[in-house]
N, C-alpha and C positions, 0 to 999 in steps of 0.2 A: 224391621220393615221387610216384607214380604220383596226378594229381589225376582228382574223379570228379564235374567241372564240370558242370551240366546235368541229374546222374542224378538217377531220381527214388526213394528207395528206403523202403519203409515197414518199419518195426521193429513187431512184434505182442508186445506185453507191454512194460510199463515196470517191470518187474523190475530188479535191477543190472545182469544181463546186456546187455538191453536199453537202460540208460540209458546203460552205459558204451559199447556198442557206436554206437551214439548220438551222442554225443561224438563217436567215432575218425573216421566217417564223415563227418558235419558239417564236420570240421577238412581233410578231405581234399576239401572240397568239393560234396559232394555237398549232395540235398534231401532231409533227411530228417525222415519223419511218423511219430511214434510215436502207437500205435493202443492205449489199456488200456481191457481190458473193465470194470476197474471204476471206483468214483467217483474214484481218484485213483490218483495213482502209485506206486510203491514195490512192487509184486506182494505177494511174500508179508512183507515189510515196510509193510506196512498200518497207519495209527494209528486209534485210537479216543478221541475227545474226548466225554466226558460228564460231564453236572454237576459240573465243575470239574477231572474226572481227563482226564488224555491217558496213554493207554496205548499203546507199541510193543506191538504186533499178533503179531510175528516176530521177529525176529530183534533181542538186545540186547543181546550181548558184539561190544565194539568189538578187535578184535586184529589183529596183522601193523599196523601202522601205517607201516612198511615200502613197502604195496603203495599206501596210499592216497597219501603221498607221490610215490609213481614212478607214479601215475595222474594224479592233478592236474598233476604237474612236466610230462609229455608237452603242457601245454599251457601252460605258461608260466605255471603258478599252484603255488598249497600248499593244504594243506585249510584251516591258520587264516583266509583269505580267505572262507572257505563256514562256517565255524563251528568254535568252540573246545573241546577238550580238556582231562577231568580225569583224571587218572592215580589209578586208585580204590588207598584203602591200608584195609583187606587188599582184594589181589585177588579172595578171595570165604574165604567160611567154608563147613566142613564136619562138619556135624552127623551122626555116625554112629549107627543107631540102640539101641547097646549104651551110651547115655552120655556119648561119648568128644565131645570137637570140639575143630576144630583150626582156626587161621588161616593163609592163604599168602597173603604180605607183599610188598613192591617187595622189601625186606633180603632180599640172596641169604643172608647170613652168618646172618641170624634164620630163615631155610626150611632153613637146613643144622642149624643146631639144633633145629627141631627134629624132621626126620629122625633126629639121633641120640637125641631122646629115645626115639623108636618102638624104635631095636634099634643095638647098637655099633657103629659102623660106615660107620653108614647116609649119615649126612650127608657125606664124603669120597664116598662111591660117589655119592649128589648130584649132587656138582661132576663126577666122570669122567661120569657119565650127560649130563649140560649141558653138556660139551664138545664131547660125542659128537654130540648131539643137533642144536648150534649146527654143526659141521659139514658133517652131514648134511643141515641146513637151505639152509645156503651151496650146496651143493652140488646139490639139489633144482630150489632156485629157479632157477638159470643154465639146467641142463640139460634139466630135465623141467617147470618150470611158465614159464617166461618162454621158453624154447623148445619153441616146439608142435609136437611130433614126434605123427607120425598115422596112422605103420605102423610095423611091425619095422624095416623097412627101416630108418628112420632113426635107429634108436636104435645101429645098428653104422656107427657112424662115430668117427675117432678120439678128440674129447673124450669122448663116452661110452664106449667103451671103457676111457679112466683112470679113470671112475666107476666099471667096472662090479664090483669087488670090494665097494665100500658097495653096490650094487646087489642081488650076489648074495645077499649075508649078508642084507639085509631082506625075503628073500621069504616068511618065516618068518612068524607073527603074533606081533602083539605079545603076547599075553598068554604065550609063553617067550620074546619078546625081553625085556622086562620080569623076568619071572621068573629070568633070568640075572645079573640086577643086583640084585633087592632079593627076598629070603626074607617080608616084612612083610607079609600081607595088604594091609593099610590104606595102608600106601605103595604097592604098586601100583595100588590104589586112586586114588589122587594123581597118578598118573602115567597113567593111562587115561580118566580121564573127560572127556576132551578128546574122547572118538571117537563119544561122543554128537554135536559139532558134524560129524562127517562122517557119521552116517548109520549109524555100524558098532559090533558089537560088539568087543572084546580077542579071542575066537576067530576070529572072522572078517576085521579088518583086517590089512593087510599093514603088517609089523614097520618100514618104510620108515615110518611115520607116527609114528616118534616125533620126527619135529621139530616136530611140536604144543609139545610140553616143552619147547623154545627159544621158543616161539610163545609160550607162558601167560607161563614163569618168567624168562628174561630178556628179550624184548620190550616183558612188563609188558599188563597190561588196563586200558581206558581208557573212558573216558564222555563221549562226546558231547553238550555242553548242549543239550536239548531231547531227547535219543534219538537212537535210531538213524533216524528221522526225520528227523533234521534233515540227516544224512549224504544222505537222498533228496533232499531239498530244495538239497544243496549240487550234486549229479550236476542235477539238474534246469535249476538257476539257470545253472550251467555251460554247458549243451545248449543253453539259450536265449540264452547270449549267444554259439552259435556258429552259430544261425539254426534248432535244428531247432525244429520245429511240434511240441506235448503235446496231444494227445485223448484226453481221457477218456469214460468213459460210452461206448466203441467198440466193442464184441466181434465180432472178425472170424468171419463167418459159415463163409466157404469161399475156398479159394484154389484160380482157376483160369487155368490156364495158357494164354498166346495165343504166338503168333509171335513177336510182339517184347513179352516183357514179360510181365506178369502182371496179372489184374483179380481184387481183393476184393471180396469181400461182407460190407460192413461194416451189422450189425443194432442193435436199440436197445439203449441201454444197460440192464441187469439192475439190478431191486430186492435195494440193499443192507439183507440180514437178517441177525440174530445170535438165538439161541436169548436170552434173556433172562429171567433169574428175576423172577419176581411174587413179589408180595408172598404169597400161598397157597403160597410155595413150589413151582411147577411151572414147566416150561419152555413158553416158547409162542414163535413166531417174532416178530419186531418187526422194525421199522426200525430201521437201529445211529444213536445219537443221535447229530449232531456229526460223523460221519464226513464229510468233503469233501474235495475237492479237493486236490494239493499246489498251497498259495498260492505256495513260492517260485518256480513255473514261469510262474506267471500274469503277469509282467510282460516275459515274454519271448512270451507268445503262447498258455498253453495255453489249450484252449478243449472244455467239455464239446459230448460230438456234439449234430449234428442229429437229433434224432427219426426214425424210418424207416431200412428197411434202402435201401441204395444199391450201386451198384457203383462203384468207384475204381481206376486205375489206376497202376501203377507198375515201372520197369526192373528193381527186384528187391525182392525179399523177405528178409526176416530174424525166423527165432520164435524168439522170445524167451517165447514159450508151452509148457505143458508138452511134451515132445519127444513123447511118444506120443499126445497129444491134437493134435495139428499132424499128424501124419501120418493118424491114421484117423480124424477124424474131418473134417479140410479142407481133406485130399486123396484125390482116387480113389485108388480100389484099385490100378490099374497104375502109381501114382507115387509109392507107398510104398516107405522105403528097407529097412522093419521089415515082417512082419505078425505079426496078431495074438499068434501062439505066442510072436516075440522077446518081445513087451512081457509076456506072461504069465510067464517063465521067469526074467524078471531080479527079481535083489535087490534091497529097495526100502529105501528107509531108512527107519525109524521114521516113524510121525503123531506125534501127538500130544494130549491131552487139559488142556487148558485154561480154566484160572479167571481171568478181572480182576477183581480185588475192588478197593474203595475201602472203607477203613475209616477208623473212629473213632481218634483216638489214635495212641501211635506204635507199633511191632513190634518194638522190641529183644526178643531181643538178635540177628535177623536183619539181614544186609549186603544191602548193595545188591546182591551176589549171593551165593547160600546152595545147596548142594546138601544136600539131606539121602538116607543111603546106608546098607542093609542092609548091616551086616557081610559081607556075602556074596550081591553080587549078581547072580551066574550064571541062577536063578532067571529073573530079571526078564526077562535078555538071552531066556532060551530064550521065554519066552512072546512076544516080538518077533520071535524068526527061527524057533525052531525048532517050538513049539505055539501059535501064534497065540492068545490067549486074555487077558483083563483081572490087569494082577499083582495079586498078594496081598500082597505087600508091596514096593511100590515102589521105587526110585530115583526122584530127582524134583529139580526146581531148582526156587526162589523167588528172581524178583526183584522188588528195594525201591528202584527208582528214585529213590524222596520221598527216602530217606537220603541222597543224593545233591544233589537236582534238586528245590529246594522250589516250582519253578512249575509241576510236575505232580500236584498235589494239591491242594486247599483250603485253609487253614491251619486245623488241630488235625487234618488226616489223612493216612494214607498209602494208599499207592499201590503195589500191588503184583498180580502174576498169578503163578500153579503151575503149570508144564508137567510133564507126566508123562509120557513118551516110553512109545506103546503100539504094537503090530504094526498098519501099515495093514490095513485092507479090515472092518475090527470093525466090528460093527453095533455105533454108537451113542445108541439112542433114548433118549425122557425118563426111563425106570424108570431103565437102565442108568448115564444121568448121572447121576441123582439117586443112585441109592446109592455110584455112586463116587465122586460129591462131599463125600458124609459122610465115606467111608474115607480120603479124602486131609484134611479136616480134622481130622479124628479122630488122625489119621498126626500132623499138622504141630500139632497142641496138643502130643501124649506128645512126642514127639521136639525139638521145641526150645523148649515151654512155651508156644508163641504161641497165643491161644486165640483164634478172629475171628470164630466164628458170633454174637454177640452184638454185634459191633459193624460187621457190614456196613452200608456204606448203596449203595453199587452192585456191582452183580454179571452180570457175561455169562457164556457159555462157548461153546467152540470144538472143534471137536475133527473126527474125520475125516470127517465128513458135510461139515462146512464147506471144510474144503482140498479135498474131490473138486469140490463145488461152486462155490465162489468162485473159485477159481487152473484148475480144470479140472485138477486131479491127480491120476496115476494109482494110484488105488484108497487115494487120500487121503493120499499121501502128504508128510510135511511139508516133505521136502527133496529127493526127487528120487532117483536110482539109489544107493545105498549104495557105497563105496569098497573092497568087495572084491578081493581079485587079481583074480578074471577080469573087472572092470569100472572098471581104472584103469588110466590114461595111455591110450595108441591102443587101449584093447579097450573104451572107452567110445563111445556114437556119435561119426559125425562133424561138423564144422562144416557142412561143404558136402552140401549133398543125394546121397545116393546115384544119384538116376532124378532129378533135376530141375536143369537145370543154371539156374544166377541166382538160388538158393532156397537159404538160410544158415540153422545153428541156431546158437544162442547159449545161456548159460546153464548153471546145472547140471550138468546131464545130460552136455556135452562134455567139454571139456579147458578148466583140469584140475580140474573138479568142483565139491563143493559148497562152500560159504559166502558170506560177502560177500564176501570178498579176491579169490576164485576163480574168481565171476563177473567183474567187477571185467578182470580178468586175461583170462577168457574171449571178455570184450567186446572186445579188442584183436586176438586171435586170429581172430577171425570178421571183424573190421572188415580184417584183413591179407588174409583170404582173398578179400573181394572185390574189395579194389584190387589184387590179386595175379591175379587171373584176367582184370580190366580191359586189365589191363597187360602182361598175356601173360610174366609174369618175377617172380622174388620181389622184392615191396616194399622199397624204401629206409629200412630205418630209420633 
């Protein structure tokens, strides 16, 4: 492998993309300084610690366990090394709003039955759906996400070509790939609500994406002691013991480009706010209590900045920042690989609207992860893509970590937040919160008897003001470009700057998109591409 002895290369975002890119680079020698604009690491994996609650911020299903493995392993570790594993039983419960609820189990043979209680049948079509799906999965990972093809060009080549009949057949969406298998409303239902974690609706994702269903059901879902937090904390400890530098409190101003190299404009770090309910019941901005730092990075070096903005120097760049916020607003205009129109025209995936509550008492009969689901959620999907507007009757997850993880709550309470998956760019002011706060409590008493307005004792909220804000996302978005056909595999941006050569993106936005696993993955690809261009030749792996 092609070493990057001497270079000096700054990462902008401590995102996964970013941490894991981090990693790849470090190990191949390189100097690298990771720049996060906010108090701590993790981007949109952010914890909030207050009066005795620590709540994940983002991101809190742990899956693919797969990729964490084959991330760690590239460096001669495992994840139990950075933190331990529970294997959650049930994988989550689903409270439909007609009544009905169901549990999905590690027991393949207990989730075959009870597909067939739903309709005759069902639970045999199950297993051919999970075979197909595990397949499909095998097949994915080799060719299109662990091999980072970045034009057409690459995809006509022989091992793809053997894919390319699974290829053809998934260009269809899931919601008639699906539908070919299971007649059952509510088990398709089961089978799709995985594509909430990529940003997409069942009409609009491409059919290719049911190896999520390999992903949930026989992979299995898992909990990381402390959160998914602790998983930043393991990427961090990692980086630090591979020499790279953690600055927080950084927000890189501007990226300008010199002869040899690149010079930032790194400014002061931004007051951490969160809307926060009073006791009068209204929202006012505050400081988020407890939020700091990730401490596991701090004995490897990381260091909140110096006050004032400054300029710094370095052989290259890598953002790990929103991809459309890194080009227009921290690059000139003639070194944009996007303008405005691209970033306007693309699909975005879901915000989100957001409660951390800490209550009294415990929440049965809620799992530590709960979706609760409209019989019929088309609805919801079109007010997200197709009329931008607040649903009327939600889809929505709750998680209860406490059920879980008793040192994230006080003892006699739990701990839990409601993400509502809503259309970015929504104007969300205090009226607006306020009454859809009621409607989601309102929602989550009828529908699975949990009553909590009586026994909150903390409470925040979040929602798309904050992600435009905090993360610099495009028009609030909570995950980055949605996984449409025309915006997966090479028709998503690319790693390498289009107009900047030594100027890398990571993250998201790339290949091959969203989640943790994906960044994770991303962070490799982008780390390939600069010891690949160093080295005038493709990388050693």
């Amino acid at each position: 492998m092609q070493r990057l002895d001497g270079e000096r290369i700054a990462v902008i975002g401590g995102g996964f993309g970013g941490l894991s890119t981090a990693c790849y680079l470090a190990d191949a020698g390189a100097d690298v300084t990771v720049l996060e604009k906010n108090e701590q690491l993790g981007g949109r994996a952010s914890r909030l610690e207050t009066e005795g609650f620590k709540f994940d911020m983002g991101p809190s299903w742990y899956l693919m366990p797969d990729v964490f493995e084959r991330f760690f392993g590239h460096f001669g570790r495992s994840p139990d090394e950075f933190y331990s594993l529970s294997r959650l039983d049930p994988h989550y419960r689903v409270f439909f709003k007609d009544g009905d609820h169901v549990d999905m189990v590690p027991d393949l043979d207990e989730n075959v039955a009870t597909f067939e209680s739903y309709a005759d049948g069902a639970g045999e079509t199950l297993r051919e759906y999970l075979d197909t799906s595990e397949y499909h999965y095998e097949t994915a990972m080799e060719q299109f996400v662990y091999t980072d093809r970045t034009s057409l060009r690459d995809f006509v080549d022989l091992d793809v070509l053997k894919a390319a009949p699974v290829g053809l057949k998934l260009l269809g969406t899931m919601d008639d790939y699906v539908a070919d298998y299971f007649d059952h409303p509510k088990l398709r239902q089961l089978m799709q609500y995985t594509l909430v974690f990529l940003g997409g609706a069942p009409s609009n994702t491409p059919a290719m994406y049911n190896i999520m269903s390999h992903v949930d059901f026989n992979l299995g879902v898992y909990y990381p002691d402390g959160g998914i937090g602790a998983v930043v904390d393991g990427l961090a400890n990692l980086g630090a013991e591979l020499g790279v530098d953690y600055r927080t409190g950084a927000p890189v101003e501007e990226i300008i480009t010199r002869r040899e190299g690149f010079e930032l404009l790194v400014g002061d770090a931004p007051e951490p706010t969160l809307p926060t309910r009073t006791a009068g019941g209204s929202d006012e901005a505050t400081a988020a209590d407890g939020v700091s730092p990730v401490e596991a990075a701090a004995d490897g070096g990381a260091t909140t900045a110096d006050a004032g903005p400054r300029r710094e120097r370095f052989d290259y760049v890598v953002s790990d920042a929103d991809y459309a916020h890194t080009e227009q607003e921290l690059l000139p205009e003639h070194e944009r690989g996007y303008d405005a129109d691209y970033w306007d025209s693309r699909t975005y995936a879901p915000s989100a609207f957001l409660l951390y509550m800490g209550v009294e008492g415990d929440v049965d009969p809620l799992e530590h992860h709960t979706l609760v689901l409209p019989t019929d959620w088309d609805e919801h999907f079109e007010t997200i893509f197709e009329d931008p507007a607040w649903p009327d009757d939600p889809a929505y997850y709750v998680c209860v970590p406490s059920e879980t993880d008793e040192t994230v709550a006080p003892e006699g309470h739990s701990n839990l937040f409601v993400l509502v998956p809503v259309a970015p760019d929504l104007e969300d002011g205090p009226e607006t919160r306020e009454r859809y706060r009621e409607l989601v409590l309102d929602d989550l008493a009828e529908n699975t008897g949990v009553d909590l307005r009586d026994r909150i004792v903390v409470e925040e909220s979040f929602s798309v003001s904050e992600f435009a804000d905090r993360y610099n996302s495009m028009q609030g978005t909570a995950l980055g470009m949605a996984h449409t056909l025309r915006q997966t595999a090479f028709l998503r941006p690319p790693h390498r700057s289009k107009e900047v050569d030594g100027l890398y993106f990571t993250g998201s936005y790339t290949t091959p998109g969203i989640g943790v696993p994906m960044c994770l993955v991303s962070g490799q690809h982008t780390a390939d591409c600069v010891i690949e261009d160093l080295a005038g030749s493709a990388p050693d792996r």
